[in-house]
Backbone as XML, in Angstrom:
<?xml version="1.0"?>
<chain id="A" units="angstrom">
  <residue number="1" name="UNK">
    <atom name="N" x="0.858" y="-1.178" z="0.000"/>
    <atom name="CA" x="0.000" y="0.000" z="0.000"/>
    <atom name="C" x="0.900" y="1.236" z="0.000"/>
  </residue>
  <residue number="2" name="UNK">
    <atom name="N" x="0.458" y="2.264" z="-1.056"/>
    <atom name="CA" x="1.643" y="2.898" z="-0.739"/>
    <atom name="C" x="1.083" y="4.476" z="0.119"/>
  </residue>
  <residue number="3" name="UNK">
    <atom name="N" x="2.099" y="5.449" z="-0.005"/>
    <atom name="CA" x="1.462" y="6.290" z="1.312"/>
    <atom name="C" x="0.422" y="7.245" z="0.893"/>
  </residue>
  <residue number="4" name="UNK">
    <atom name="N" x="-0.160" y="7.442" z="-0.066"/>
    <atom name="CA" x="-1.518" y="8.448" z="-0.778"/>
    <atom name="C" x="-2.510" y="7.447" z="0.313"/>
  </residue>
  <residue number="5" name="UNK">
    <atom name="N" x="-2.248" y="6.349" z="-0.215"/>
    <atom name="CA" x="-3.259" y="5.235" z="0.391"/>
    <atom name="C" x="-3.414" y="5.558" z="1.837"/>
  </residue>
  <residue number="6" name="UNK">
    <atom name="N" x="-2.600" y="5.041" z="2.522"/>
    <atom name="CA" x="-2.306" y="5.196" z="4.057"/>
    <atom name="C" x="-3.026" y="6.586" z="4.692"/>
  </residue>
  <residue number="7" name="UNK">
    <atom name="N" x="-2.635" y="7.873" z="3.892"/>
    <atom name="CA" x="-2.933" y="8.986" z="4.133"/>
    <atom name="C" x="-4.404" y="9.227" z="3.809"/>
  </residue>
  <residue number="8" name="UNK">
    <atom name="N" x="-5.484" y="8.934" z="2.862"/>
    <atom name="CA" x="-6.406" y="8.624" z="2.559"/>
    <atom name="C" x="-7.386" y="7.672" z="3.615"/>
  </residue>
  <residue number="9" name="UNK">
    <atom name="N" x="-6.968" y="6.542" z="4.098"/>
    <atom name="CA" x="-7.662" y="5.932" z="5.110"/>
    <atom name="C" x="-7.438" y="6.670" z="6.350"/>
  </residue>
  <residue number="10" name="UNK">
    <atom name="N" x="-6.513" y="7.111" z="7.038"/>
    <atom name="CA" x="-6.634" y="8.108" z="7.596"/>
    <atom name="C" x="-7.663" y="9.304" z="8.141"/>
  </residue>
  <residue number="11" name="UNK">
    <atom name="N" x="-7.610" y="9.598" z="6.598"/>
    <atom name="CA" x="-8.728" y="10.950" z="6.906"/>
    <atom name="C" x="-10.131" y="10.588" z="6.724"/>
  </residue>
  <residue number="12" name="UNK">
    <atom name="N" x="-10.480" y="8.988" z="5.718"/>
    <atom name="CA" x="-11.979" y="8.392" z="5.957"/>
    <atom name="C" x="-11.535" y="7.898" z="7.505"/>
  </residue>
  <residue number="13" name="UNK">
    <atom name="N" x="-11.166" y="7.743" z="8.281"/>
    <atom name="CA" x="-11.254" y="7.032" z="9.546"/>
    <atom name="C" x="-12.055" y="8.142" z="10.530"/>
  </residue>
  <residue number="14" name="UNK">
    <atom name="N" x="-11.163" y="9.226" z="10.129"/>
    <atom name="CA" x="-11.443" y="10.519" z="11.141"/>
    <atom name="C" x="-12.683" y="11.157" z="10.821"/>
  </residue>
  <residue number="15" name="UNK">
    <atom name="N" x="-13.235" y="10.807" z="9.670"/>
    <atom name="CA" x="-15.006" y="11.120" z="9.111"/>
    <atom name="C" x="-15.778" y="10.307" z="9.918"/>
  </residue>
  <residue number="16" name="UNK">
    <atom name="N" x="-15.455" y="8.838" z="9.343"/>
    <atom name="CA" x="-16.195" y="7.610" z="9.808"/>
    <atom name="C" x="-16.740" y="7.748" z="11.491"/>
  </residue>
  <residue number="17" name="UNK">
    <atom name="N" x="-15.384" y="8.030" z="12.127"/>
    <atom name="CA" x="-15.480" y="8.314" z="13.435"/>
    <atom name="C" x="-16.506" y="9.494" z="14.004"/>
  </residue>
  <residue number="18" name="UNK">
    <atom name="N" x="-16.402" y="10.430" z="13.326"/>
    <atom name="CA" x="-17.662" y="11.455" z="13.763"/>
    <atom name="C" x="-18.893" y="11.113" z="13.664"/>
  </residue>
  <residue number="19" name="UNK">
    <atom name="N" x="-19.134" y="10.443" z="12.410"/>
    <atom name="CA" x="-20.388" y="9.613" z="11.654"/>
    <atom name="C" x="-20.884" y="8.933" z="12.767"/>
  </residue>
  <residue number="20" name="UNK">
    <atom name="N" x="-20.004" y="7.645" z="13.096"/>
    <atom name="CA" x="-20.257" y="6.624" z="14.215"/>
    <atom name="C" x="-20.216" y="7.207" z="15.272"/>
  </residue>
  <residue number="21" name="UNK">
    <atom name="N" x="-19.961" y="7.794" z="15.626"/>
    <atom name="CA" x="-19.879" y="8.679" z="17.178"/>
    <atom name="C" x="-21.298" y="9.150" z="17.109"/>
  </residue>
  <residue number="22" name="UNK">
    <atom name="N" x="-21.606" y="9.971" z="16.467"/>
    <atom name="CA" x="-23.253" y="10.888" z="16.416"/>
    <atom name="C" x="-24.502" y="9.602" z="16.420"/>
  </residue>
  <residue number="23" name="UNK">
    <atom name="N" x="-24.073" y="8.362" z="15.361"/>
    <atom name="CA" x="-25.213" y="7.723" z="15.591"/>
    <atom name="C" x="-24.971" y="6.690" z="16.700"/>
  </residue>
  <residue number="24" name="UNK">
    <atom name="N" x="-23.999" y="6.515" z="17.169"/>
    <atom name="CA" x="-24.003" y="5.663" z="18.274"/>
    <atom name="C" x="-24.340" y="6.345" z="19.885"/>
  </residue>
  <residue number="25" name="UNK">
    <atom name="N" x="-24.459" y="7.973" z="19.780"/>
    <atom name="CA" x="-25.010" y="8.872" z="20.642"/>
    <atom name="C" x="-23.843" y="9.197" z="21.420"/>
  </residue>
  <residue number="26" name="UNK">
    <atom name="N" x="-22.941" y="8.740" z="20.886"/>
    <atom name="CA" x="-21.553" y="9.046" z="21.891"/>
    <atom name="C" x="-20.894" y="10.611" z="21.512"/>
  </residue>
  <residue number="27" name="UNK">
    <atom name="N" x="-21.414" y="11.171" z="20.005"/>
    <atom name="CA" x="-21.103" y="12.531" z="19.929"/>
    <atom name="C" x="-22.360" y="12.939" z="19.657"/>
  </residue>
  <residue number="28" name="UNK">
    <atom name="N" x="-22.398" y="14.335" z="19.602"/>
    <atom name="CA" x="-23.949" y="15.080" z="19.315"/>
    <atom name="C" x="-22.737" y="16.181" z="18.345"/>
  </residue>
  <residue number="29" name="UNK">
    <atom name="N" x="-23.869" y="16.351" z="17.157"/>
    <atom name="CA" x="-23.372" y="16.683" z="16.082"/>
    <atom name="C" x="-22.461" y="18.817" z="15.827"/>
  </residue>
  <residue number="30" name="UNK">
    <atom name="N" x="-23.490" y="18.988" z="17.376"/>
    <atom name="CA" x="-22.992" y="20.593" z="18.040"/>
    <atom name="C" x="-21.823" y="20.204" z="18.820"/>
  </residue>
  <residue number="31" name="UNK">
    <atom name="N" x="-20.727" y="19.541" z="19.167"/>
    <atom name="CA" x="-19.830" y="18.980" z="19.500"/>
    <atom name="C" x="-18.664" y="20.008" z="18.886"/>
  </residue>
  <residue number="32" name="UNK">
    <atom name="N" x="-17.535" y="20.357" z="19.855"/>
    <atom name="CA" x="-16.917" y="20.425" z="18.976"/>
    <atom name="C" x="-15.947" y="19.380" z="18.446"/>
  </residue>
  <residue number="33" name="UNK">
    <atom name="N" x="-15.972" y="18.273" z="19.543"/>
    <atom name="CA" x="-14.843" y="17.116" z="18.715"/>
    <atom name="C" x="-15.593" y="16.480" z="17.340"/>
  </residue>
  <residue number="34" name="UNK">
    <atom name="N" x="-16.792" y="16.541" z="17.300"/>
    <atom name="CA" x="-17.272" y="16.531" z="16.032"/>
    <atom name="C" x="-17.021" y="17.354" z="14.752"/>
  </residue>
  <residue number="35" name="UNK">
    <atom name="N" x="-17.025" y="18.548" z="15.094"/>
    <atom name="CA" x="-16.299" y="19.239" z="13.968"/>
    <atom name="C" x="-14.912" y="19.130" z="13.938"/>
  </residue>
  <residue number="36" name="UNK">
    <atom name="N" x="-14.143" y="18.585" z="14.617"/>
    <atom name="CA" x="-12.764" y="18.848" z="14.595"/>
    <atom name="C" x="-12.484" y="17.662" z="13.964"/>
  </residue>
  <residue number="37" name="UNK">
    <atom name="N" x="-13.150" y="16.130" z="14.030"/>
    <atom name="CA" x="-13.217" y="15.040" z="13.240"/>
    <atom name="C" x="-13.389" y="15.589" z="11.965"/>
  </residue>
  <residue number="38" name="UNK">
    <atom name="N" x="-14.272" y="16.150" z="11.537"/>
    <atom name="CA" x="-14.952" y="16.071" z="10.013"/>
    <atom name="C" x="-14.156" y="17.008" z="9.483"/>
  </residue>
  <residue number="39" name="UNK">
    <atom name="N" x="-13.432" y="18.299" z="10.468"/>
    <atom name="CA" x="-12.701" y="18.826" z="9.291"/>
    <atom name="C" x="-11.434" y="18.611" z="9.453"/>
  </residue>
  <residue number="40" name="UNK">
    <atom name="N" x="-10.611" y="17.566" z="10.192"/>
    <atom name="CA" x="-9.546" y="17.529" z="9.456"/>
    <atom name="C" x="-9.157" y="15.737" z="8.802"/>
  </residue>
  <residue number="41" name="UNK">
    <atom name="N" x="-10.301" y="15.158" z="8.769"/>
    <atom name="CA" x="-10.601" y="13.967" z="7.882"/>
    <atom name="C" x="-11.175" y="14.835" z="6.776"/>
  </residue>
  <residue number="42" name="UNK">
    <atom name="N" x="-11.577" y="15.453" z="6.746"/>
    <atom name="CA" x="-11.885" y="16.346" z="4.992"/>
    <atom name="C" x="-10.949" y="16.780" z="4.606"/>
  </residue>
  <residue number="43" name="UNK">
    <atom name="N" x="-10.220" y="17.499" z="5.362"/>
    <atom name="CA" x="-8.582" y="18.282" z="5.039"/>
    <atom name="C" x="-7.793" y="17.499" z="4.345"/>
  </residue>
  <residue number="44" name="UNK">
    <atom name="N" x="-7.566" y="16.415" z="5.338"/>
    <atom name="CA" x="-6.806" y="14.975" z="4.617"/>
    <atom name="C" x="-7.123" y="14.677" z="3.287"/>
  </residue>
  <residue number="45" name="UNK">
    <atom name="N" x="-8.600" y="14.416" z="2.939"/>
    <atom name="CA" x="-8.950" y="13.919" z="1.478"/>
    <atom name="C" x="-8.844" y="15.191" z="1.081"/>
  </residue>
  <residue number="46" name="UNK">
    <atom name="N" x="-8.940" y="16.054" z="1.061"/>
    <atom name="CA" x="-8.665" y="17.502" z="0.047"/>
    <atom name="C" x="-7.414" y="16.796" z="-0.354"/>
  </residue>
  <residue number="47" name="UNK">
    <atom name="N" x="-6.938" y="17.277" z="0.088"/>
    <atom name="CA" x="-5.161" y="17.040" z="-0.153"/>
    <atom name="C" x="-4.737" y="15.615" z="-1.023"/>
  </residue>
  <residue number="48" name="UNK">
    <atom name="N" x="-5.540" y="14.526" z="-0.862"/>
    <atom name="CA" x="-5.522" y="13.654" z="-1.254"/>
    <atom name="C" x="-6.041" y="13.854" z="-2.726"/>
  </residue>
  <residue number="49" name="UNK">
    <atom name="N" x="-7.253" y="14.423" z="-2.783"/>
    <atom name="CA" x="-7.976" y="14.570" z="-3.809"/>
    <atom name="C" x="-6.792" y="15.543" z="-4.710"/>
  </residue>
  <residue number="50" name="UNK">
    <atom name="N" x="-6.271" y="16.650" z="-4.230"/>
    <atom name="CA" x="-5.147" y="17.401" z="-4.900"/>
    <atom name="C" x="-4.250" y="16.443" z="-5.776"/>
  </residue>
  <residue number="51" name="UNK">
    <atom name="N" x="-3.466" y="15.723" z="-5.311"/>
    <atom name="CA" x="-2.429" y="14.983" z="-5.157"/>
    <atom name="C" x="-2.503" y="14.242" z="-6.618"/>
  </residue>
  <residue number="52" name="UNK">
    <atom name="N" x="-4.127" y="13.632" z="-6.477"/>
    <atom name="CA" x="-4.444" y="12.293" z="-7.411"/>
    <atom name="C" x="-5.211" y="13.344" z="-8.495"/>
  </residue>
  <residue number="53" name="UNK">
    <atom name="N" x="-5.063" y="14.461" z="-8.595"/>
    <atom name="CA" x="-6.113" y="15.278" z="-9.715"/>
    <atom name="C" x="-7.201" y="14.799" z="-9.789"/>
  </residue>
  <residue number="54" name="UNK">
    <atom name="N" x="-8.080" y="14.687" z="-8.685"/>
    <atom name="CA" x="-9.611" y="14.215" z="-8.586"/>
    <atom name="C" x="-10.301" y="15.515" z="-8.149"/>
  </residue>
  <residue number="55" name="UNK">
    <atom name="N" x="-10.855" y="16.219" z="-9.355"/>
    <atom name="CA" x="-11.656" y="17.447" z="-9.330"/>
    <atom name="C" x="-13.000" y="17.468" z="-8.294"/>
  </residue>
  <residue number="56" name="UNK">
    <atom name="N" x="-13.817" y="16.591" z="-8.513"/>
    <atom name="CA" x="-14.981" y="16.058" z="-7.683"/>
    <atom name="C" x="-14.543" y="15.660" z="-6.229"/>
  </residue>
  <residue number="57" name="UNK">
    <atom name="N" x="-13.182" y="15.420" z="-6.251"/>
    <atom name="CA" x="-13.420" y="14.761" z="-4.881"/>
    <atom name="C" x="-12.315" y="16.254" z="-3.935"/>
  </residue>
  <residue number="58" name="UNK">
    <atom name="N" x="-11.665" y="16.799" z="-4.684"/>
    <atom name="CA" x="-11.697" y="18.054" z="-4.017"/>
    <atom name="C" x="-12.543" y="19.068" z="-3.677"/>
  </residue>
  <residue number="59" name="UNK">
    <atom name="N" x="-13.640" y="19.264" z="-4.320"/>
    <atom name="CA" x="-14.999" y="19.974" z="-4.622"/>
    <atom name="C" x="-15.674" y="18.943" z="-3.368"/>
  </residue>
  <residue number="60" name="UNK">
    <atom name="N" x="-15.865" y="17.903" z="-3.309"/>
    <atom name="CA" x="-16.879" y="17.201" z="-2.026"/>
    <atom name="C" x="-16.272" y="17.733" z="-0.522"/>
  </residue>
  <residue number="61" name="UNK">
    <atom name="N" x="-14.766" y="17.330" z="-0.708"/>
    <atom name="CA" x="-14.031" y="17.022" z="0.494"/>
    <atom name="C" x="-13.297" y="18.619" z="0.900"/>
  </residue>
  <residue number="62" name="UNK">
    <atom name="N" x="-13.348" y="19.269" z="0.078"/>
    <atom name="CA" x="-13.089" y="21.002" z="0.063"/>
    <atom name="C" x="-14.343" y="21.650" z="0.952"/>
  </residue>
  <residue number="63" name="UNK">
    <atom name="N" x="-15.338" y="21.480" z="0.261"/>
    <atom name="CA" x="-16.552" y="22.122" z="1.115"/>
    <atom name="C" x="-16.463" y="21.623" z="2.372"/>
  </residue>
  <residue number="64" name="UNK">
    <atom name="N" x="-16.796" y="20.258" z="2.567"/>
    <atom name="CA" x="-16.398" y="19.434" z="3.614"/>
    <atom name="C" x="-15.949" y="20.154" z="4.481"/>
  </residue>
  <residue number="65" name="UNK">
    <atom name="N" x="-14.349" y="20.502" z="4.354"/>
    <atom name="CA" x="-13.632" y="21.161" z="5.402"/>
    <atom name="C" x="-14.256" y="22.301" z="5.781"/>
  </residue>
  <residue number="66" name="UNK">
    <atom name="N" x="-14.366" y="23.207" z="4.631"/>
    <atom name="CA" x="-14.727" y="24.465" z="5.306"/>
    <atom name="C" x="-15.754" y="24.389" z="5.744"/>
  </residue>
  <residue number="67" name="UNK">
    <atom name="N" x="-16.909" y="23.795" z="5.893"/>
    <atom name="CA" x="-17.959" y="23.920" z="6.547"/>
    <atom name="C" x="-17.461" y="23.414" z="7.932"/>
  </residue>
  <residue number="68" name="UNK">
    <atom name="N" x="-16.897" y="22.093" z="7.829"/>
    <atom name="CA" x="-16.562" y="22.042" z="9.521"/>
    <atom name="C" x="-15.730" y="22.821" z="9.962"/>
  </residue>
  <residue number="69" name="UNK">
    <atom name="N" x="-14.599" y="23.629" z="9.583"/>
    <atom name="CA" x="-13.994" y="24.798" z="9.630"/>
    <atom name="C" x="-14.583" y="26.037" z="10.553"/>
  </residue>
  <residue number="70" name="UNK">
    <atom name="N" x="-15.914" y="26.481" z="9.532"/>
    <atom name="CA" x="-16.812" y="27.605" z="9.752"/>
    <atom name="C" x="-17.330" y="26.884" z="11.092"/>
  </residue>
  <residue number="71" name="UNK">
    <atom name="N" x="-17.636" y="25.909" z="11.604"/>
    <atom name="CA" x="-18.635" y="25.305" z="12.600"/>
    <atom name="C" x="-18.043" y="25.339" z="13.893"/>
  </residue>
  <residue number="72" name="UNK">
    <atom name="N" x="-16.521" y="25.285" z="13.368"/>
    <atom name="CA" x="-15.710" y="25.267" z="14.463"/>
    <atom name="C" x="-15.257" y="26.656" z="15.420"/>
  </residue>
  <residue number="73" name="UNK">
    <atom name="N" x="-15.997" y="28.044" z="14.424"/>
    <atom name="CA" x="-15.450" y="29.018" z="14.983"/>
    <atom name="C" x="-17.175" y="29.742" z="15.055"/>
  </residue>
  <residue number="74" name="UNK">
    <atom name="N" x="-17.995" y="29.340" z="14.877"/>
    <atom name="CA" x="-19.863" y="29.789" z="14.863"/>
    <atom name="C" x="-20.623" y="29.280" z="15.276"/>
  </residue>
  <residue number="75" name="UNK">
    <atom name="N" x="-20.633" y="29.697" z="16.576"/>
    <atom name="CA" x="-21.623" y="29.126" z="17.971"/>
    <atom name="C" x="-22.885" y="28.807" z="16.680"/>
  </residue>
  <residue number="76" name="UNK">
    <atom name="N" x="-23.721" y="27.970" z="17.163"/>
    <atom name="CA" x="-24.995" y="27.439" z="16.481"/>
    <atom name="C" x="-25.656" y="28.448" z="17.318"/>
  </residue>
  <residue number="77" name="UNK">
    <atom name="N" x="-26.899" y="28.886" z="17.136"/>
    <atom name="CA" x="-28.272" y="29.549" z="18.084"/>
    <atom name="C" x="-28.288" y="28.378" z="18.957"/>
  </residue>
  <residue number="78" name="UNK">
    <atom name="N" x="-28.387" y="28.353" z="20.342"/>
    <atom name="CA" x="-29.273" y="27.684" z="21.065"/>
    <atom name="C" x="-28.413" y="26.047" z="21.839"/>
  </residue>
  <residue number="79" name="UNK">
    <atom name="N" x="-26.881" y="26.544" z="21.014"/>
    <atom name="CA" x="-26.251" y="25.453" z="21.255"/>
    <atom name="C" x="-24.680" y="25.671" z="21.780"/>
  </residue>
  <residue number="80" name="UNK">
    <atom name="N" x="-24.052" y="24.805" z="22.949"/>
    <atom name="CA" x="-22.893" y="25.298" z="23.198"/>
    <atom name="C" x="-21.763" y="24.750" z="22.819"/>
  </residue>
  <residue number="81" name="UNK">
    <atom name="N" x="-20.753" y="24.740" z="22.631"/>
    <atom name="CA" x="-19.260" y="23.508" z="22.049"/>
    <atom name="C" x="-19.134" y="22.929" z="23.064"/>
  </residue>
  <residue number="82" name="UNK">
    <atom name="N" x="-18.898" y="21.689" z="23.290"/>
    <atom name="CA" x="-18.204" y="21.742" z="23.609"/>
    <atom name="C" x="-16.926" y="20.620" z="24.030"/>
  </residue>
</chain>
């Protein structure tokens, strides 16, 4: 396996993990270790997606970040980090 690979499972691990965390009730999705999962397992595949010239999957995994990015610094209404 070589290291794109390695680096790639990686950053699906650190998604997966937020994913499974929220539905297993162990994270709630106003969390901030939830956003801190999703955006730097998105970060990872950005970069990945860079690397391998995968237009679509920089465009998925780009937004990706910045939205958990933005989430990470913009209290929700009604909700606290933490």
């Amino acid at each position: 396996m070589d290291n794109i690979q390695i680096i790639s499972l990686l950053g699906s691990i650190q998604i997966l993990a937020a994913y499974i965390g929220v539905q297993t009730g162990k994270l709630e999705s106003h969390q901030r270790l939830y956003s801190l999962l999703n955006f730097f397992g998105s970060a990872i595949l950005t970069y990945v997606g860079i690397v391998e010239n995968n237009y679509g999957f920089i465009l998925l995994e780009g937004v990706w970040a910045l939205v958990s990015l933005w989430a990470l610094f913009v209290p929700r209404a009604g909700k606290t980090a933490h």
